[in-house]
N, C-alpha and C positions, 0 to 999 in steps of 0.2 A: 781772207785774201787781201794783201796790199791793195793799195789804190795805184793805179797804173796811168799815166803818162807818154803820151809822146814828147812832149817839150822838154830838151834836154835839158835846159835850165835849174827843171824843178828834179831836186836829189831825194831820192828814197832813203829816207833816215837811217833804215835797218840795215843791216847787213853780218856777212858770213860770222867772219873769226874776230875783227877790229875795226875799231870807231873809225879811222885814219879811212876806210874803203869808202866813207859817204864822203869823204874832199875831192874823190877822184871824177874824174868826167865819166858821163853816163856810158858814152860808147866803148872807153878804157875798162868800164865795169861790167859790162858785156861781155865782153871777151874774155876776160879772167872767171868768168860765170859758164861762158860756155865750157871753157878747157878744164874748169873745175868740172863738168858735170859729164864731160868725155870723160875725164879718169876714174869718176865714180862707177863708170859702164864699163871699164877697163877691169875694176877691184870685181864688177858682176863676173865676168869672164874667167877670173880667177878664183873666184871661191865656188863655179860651176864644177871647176874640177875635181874640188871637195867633197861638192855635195853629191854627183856622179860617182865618186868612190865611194861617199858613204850607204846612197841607194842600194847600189850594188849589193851589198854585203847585209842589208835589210831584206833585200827579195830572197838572198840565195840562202836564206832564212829556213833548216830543212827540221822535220818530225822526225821521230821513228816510228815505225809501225811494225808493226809483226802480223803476217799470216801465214797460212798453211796452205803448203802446197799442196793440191786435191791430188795430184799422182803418187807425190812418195810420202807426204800425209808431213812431212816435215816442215821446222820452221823456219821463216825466211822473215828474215829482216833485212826491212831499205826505208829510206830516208827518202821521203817524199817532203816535196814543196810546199813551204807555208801558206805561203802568196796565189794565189788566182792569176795567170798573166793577165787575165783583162782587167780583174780588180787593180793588178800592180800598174797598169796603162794609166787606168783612171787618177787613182788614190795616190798614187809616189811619184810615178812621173810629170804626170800632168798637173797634179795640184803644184809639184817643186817645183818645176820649171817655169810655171804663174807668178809664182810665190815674189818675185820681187814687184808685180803689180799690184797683188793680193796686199803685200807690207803697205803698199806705196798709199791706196785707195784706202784701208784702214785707217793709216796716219793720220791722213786727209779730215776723214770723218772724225776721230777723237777732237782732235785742234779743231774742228769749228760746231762744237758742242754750244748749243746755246745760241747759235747763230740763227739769224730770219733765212737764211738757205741752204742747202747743204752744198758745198762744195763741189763744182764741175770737174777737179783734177782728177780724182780718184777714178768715175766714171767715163771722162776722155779719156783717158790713158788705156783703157782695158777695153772698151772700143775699136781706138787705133791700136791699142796689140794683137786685137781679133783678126783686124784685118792685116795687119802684118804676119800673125801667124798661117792664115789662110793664103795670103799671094805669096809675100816674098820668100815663105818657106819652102812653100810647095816648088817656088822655081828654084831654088838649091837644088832640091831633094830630086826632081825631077832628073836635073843632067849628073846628080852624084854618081851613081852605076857606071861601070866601062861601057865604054863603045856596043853598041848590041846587045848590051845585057838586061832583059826583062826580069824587073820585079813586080807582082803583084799583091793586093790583100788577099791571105787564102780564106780568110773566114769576114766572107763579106756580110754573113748577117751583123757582126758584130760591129761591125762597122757602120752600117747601116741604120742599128739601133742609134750608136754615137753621133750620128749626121741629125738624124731627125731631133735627137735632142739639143744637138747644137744648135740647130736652125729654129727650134719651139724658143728657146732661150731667148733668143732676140725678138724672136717674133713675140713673146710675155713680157719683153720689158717693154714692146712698142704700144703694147696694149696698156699697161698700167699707167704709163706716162700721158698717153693722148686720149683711152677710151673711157676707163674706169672711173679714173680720177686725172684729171688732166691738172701736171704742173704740180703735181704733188703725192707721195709713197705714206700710204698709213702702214698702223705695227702690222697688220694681218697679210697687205702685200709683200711688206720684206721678209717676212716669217714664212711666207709662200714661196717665194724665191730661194732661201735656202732652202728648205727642205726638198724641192727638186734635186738637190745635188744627192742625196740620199735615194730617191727614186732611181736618179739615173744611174747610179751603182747596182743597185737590186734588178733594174732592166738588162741589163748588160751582164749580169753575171748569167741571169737568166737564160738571154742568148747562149750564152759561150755552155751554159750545161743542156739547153736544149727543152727546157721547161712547156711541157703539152700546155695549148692554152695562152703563155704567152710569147714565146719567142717566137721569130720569122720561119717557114717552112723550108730554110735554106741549107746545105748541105754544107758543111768544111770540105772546101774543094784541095787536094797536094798539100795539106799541113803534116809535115811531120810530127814524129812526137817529140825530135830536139830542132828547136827552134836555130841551132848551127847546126852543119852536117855531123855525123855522127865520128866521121875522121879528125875534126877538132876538137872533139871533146878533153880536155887537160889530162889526159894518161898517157904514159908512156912505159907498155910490154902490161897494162893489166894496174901500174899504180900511179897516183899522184906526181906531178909535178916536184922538184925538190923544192921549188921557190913558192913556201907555205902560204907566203902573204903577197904575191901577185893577184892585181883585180885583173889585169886579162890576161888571158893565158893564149898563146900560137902553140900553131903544131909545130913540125920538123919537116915538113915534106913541103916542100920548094911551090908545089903547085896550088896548095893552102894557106900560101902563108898569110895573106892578108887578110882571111876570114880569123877576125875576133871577135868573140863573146864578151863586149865590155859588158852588158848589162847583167851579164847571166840571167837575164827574167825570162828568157822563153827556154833556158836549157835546161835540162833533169842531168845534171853530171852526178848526183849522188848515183841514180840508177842505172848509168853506165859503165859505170869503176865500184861494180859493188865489192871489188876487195880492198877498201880504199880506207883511212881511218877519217872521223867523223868530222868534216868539215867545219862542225859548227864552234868546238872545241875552242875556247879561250887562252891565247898565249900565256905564257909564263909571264908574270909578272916585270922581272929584266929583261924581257925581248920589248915588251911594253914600252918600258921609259928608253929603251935602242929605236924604237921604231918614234918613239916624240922625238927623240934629239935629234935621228935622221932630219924629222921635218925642217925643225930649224937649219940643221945644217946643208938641207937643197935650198932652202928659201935664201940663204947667204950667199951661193954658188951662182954666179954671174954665167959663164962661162962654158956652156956642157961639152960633152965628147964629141957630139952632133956637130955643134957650131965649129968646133976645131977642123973637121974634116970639111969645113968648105973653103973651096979655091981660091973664091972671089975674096978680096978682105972687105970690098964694099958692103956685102953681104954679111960676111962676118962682126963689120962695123953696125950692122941694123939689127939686125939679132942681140947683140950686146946691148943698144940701145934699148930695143922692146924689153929684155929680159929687168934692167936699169929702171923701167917704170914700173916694172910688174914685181920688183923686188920687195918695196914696201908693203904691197897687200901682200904678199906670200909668206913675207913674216910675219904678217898678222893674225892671218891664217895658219899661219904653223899652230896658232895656241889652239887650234880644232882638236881635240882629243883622235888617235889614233881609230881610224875607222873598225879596227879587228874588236874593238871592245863592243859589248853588248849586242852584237851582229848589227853595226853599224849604227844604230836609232841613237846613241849622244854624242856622236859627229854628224847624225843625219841635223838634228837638232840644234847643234849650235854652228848650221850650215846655214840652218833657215834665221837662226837668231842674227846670226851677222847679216846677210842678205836684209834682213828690215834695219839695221842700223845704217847702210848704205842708201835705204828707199825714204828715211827719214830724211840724212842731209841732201837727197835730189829735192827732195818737195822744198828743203830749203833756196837750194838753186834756182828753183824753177818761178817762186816767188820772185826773186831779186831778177832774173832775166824778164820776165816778165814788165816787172817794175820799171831797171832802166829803159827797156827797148818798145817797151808799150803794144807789145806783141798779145793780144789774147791768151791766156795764160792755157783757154782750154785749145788751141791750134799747137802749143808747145805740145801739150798733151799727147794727141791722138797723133804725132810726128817724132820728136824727138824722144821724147819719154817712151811713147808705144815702141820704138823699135829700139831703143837703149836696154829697153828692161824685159824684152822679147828676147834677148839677144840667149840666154839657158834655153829657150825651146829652140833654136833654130840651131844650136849646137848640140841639141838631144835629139832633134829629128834626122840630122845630116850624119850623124854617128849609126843613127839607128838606119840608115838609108843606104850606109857606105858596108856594116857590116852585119847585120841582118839578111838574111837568105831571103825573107819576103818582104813586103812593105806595109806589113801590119803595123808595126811601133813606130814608124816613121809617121803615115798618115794618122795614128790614132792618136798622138800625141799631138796634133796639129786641131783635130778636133775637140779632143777633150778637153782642151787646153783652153776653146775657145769655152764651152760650156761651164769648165771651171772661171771662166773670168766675169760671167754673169752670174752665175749660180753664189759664188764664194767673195766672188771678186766684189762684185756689186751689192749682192744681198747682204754679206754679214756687217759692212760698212752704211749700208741703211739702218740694218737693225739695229744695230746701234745706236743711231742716230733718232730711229723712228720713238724707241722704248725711252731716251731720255726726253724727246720732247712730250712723249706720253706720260709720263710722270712730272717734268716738271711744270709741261705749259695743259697739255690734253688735248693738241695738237697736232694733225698730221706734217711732214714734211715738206717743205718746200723745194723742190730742185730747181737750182741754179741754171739757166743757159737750157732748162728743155726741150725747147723748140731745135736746137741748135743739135741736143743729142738726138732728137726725133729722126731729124733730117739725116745724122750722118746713119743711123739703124737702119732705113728705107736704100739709101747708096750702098750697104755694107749688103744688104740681104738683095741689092740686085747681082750685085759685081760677084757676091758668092755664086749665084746661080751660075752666070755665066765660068765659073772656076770648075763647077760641079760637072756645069755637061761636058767640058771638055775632059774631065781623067774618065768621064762613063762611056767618052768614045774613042779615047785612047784603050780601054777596056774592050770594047767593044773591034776595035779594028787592028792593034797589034797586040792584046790581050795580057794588058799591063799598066798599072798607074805609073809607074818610073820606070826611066832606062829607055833603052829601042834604039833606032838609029840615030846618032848624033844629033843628023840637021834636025828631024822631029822634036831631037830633047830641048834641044836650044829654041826654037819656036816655040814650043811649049812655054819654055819658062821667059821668053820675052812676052808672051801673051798673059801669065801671070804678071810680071810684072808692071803691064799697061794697065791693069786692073787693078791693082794698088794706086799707081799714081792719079786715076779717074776718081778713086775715093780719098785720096788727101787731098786733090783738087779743088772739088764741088763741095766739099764738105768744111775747107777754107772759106771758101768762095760763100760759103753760106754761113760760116758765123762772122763773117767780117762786113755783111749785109750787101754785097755784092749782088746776090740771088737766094 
């Protein structure tokens, strides 16, 4: 990391794209640092709906199977689900939707290979995105539902397995850091740390099948078997949709229309339209390169049908605008291969490959802001960065909140998400870190700023608590973690979000020696 400055005098040699940016005065560099590092958060937002489409079409990933019917002894084929939905909670949503922390903390550790400390960015960042994913999502997610509309998790053991792993996670890395080995990660902690992420999959499947011995003795309370109701399921009179390559499909019936299945992970449409042809089936090869150039040619299209129909031209004028910034990543993202190939996995892939070519030039930004403005580089971290690069999960939990029948993937993606940023986030950027100073020095790790991550673990595992008991007494008294009446929702989610701002507070407040 730069060497950092308050006196605006002294210029930070380094810089973005050209020599000409160290003449400029530090605060002029500033600024052009931040608004650079807005747009990068901007290009996240837009390759989310990428990597959303290409998810998609990875979960709804189906087999065939064949068995015999015990009454007419004949046989029956259907196409069952690849995916596990809680493994797909875990494993696709939760890790992608991390994933530009995941890039961000990686980065981090490569480039300071060699170094007497390891790098505080990676681990602030994933921190404060814990806790932005835990308050400020939960208060979205909370008032998302209409008016009076209860949603709850129906299968609360599984949930519950996810909670206690999220909450082990931090409470494991508080221990490594202050008890074990204070102030410094040997190979066999980081090698520890990940491989929990591995556990926590195997625990969780466990629940969800109900495994004697290890799962909770809790019941699946009002889970259907399709996770939409069974009137939106994408058929119409018995067959498929005409629009082959729609990732979400509406019904027709006026009183449904807002329930979509963007993610298809909790629905079984093969087994509701079993006369339907096989969804998994690979385009023609010319529908192929029609469905790339489409992309290019939406990514060129300023202007949609949408924006035409609005009254206001004011409105019409900001719409153009936003579409005017979001133009360039959307062509660059056009070159993402069409989601229908290989059931999504080499769009899913070079969703995540661009998302780390974005978490690189931030860690560059976040350097030079730091530098000019002499801001603690780990306070950028666990603020701007945490909720810049939060910003996939709060637009996958708010999706999943708005059209989801229950609040299983909404919440579960909030927690998993947090245990994926210690388990993956943390751990594989140790490891890394831990194994080459084991080979080249024999050396355990040194962490950077410990005390500083210590403190903000201790505020993050109180402020949770208090986040916890209030959805278990919204549970408990209108019999739902999201939705209810209005003024509750909106209390709620001002009460999360007093509980973010008390942890970027004190947690400020305490690397800047204040307390």
């Amino acid at each position: 990391m730069a060497s950092h400055s308050s006196n605006s005098s002294e210029k930070c040699h380094f810089y973005l794209l050209f020599h000409g940016e160290t003449k400029l005065g530090d605060g002029f560099r500033g600024f052009l640092y931040l608004l650079a590092l807005a747009y990068c958060f901007i290009g996240l937002s837009a390759i989310t709906d990428r990597f959303f489409r290409s998810m998609e079409n990875v979960v709804k990933h189906t087999r065939t199977v064949k068995e015999i019917d015990p009454c007419s002894n004949a046989t029956v084929v259907k196409h069952k689900k690849v995916w596990n939905y809680t493994i797909a909670d875990i494993a696709l949503l939760a890790f992608g939707t991390s994933f530009p922390q995941i890039s961000l903390a990686t980065i981090d550790a490569i480039r300071n290979l060699g170094e007497k400390y390891a790098g505080g960015l990676g681990p602030g960042t994933l921190v404060g995105s814990a806790a932005f994913d835990l308050f400020p999502i939960h208060a979205v997610c909370v008032v998302v539902p209409k008016a009076g509309e209860l949603k709850k998790i129906s299968d609360i053991g599984v949930w519950l397995v996810e909670l206690c792993w999220s909450f082990w996670a931090y409470i494991w890395l508080y221990i490594i850091l202050e008890v074990w080995t204070p102030n410094v990660i040997t190979l066999w902690e980081a090698l520890l740390t990940v491989l929990q992420y591995g556990l926590l999959l195997m625990h969780a499947y466990a629940q969800d099948k109900r495994w004697t011995y290890i799962s909770l003795p809790l019941t699946r309370t009002e889970r259907p078997e399709d996770w939409v109701p069974a009137e939106t399921a994408p058929c119409k009179n018995g067959n498929r949709t005409n629009d082959k390559y729609s990732e979400i499909h509406e019904v027709d019936e006026d009183r449904n229309r807002n329930i979509v299945d963007i993610f298809s992970i909790h629905s079984d449409v093969a087994e509701s339209c079993p006369e339907q042809p096989h969804e998994d089936l690979i385009p023609e090869k010319d529908n192929l390169f029609s469905i790339w150039k489409q992309q290019f040619i939406d990514a060129l299209t300023l202007e949609s049908a949408e924006s035409r129909k609005l009254n206001n031209i004011w409105l019409r004028l900001a719409k153009a605008f936003w579409q005017l910034l979001l133009a360039p990543w959307r062509l660059l993202f056009a070159f993402v291969p069409p989601y229908q190939i290989a059931h999504g996995w080499i769009a899913f892939i070079f969703s995540l490959i661009f998302i780390s070519g974005i978490a690189y030039i931030v860690t560059k930004l976040t350097d030079l802001i730091s530098c000019v403005t002499g801001i603690n580089p780990y306070v950028i971290a666990f603020t701007a960065l945490a909720a810049g690069t939060s910003w996939p999960d709060l637009v996958a939990s708010k999706i999943a909140a708005e059209r989801q029948i229950t609040a299983d993937s909404a919440i579960a993606n909030i927690t998993c998400s947090n245990s994926v940023n210690i388990y993956i986030g943390i751990g594989v950027p140790w490891l890394i870190d831990t194994l080459y100073n084991f080979i080249a020095y024999r050396e355990p790790l040194r962490i950077e700023n410990a005390a500083g991550l210590s403190f903000s673990l201790i505020m993050f595992f109180i402020t949770s608590v208090g986040c916890i008991v209030v959805l278990v007494y919204r549970r408990r008294t209108l019999g739902a973690e999201l939705g209810g009446p209005r003024l509750w929702a909106w209390v709620t989610s001002v009460y999360f979000m007093l509980l973010w701002l008390i942890f970027v507070t004190f947690s400020s407040l305490r690397v800047s020696g204040v307390i």
